[in-house]
Structures are given as C-alpha cells and as structure tokens.
N, C-alpha and C positions, 0 to 999 in steps of 0.2 A: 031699263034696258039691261040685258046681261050681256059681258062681254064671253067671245069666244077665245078657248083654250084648244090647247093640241093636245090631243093625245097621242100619246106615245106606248102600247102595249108592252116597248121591250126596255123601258126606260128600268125597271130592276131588272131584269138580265144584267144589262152593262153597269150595275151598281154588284149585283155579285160577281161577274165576271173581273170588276176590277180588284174586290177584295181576293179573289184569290188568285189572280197576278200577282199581287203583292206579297200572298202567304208563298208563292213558288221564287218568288225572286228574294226571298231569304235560304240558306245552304242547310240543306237538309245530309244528316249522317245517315248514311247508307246502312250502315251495318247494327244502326240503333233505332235509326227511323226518328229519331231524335233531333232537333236542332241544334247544330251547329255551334258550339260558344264561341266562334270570331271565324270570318271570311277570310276564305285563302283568296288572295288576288291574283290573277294571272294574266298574261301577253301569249297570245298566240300569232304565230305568223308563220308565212309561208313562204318556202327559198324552193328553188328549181328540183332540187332532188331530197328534199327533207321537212317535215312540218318542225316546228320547236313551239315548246311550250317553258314560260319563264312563270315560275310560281316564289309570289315571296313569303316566305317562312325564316323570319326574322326571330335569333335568338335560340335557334334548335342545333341539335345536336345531331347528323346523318345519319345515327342508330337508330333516330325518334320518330324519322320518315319510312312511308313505305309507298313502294309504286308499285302496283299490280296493273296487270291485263288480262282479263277472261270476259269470251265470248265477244271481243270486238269492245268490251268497256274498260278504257284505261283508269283508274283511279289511284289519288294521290290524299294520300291520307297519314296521321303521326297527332300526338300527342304533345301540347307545352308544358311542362309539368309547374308549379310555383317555384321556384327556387329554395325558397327558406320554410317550407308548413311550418316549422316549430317555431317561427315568430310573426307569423302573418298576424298575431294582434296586435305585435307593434306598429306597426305601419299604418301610417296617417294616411296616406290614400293609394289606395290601387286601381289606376287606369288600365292599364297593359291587361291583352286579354291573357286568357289561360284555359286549357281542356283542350278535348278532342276536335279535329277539324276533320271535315272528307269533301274533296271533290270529284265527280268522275265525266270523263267527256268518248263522247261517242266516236272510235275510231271511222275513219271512211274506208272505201272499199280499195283504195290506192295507198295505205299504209304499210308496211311491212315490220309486223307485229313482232316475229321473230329477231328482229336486226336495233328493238329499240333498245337508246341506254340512259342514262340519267345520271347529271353530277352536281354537284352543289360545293358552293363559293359565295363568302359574303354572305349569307343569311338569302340565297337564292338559288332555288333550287329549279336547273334545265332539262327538260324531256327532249329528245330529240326522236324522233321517230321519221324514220329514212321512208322514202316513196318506191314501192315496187318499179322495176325496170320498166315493166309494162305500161306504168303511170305516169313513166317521164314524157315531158315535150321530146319531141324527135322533129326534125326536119327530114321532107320527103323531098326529094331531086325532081321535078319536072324536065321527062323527055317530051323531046318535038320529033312525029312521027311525018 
C-alpha cells in the first residue's frame, strides 16, 4: 500500500523567495552596487514634530561621513579607513570591520527635506528631519450649533 503525500506546487517559490530575503536583508552600497563591508545600525523614531534617525558609526571621524538627500532618498554613507596600512601584517587579529558603508531610507511625503540637519557625538551620528507644518497633529475645536 502506498502512502499519500502533499503536494505542494509553490514549495520552491518559498525556497527561492527565502534565499533572496536573505541576499536583500544584507546592505547593499548604493553607489557600487557592491556589498556592504559592515552594517550601519540605526534607531528610527518618531516625536510630534520631527522623525530622528540615530546611526552608529563608531570610530569615524565627521569628514568621513556624508548625508545626502535627492529625490526624496536620504542616505547616509563614509568610509572606515584601517588606521595603521603600513603594519596591518603585524597584527594578530583584526575583528573590527573596515571599508565603505551606505544606507539609504525612503523619505515620507510629511518630511521637510529642506529644514533637515545632522550631528554627531560619541561615535553616533543623529538625522533629525523636521515634519512639515501641514503634517503636524493639530487639534480642531468642536462647535455646538
């Protein structure tokens, strides 16, 4: 007697669909189309009249960072350089990443692109990107007619 199985038609679909989940959930460099050599990590959140964005960039220097916006895509991108090339063969082991990073994140249509700024403190670098007037909560008054 043979037993019965399932089939399942889309059982690879969701075997490739997961492999390349996984190639997009690695940082791809924008400008090389390259991956990434180490993950900017960031905190987004959202306050009544402003989004902030907290990226860590640990070990850099504010020349080495750049924040651009065009056509609605903020990105935040710099260089770690090695500190010492001329003796990287002395060193017994090198954890710490190093190379280019890029992220970029898609502004909404309640940002106010013109008014953003950007500072860095402690190896962390803040976007703050202010909300159009239009985009704030308001409170409307209810009359009784």
């Amino acid at each position: 007697m043979s037993a019965l199985v399932n089939y399942d038609p889309f059982r690879s679909f969701r075997s490739l669909q997961g492999e390349i989940n996984r190639l997009f959930d690695r940082n791809l460099d924008e400008s090389t189309g390259q991956m990434a050599q180490w993950p900017m990590r960031v905190d987004i959140h959202e306050e009544k009249d402003q989004i902030i964005i907290k990226a860590d960039v640990p070990g850099m220097e504010q020349k080495d960072i750049q924040v651009n916006i065009e056509n609605g895509l903020l990105t935040i991108s710099g260089e770690r350089k090695f500190e010492d090339e001329s003796r990287r063969g002395n060193y017994l082991r090198v954890e710490r990443v190093y190379g280019r990073f890029s992220r970029s994140f898609q502004l909404s249509n309640v940002a106010d692109a013109k008014k953003i700024s950007a500072s860095y403190k402690n190896g962390v670098l803040e976007v703050s990107i202010p909300k159009l007037e239009e985009a704030k909560p308001r409170s409307i008054q209810v009359t009784v007619n």
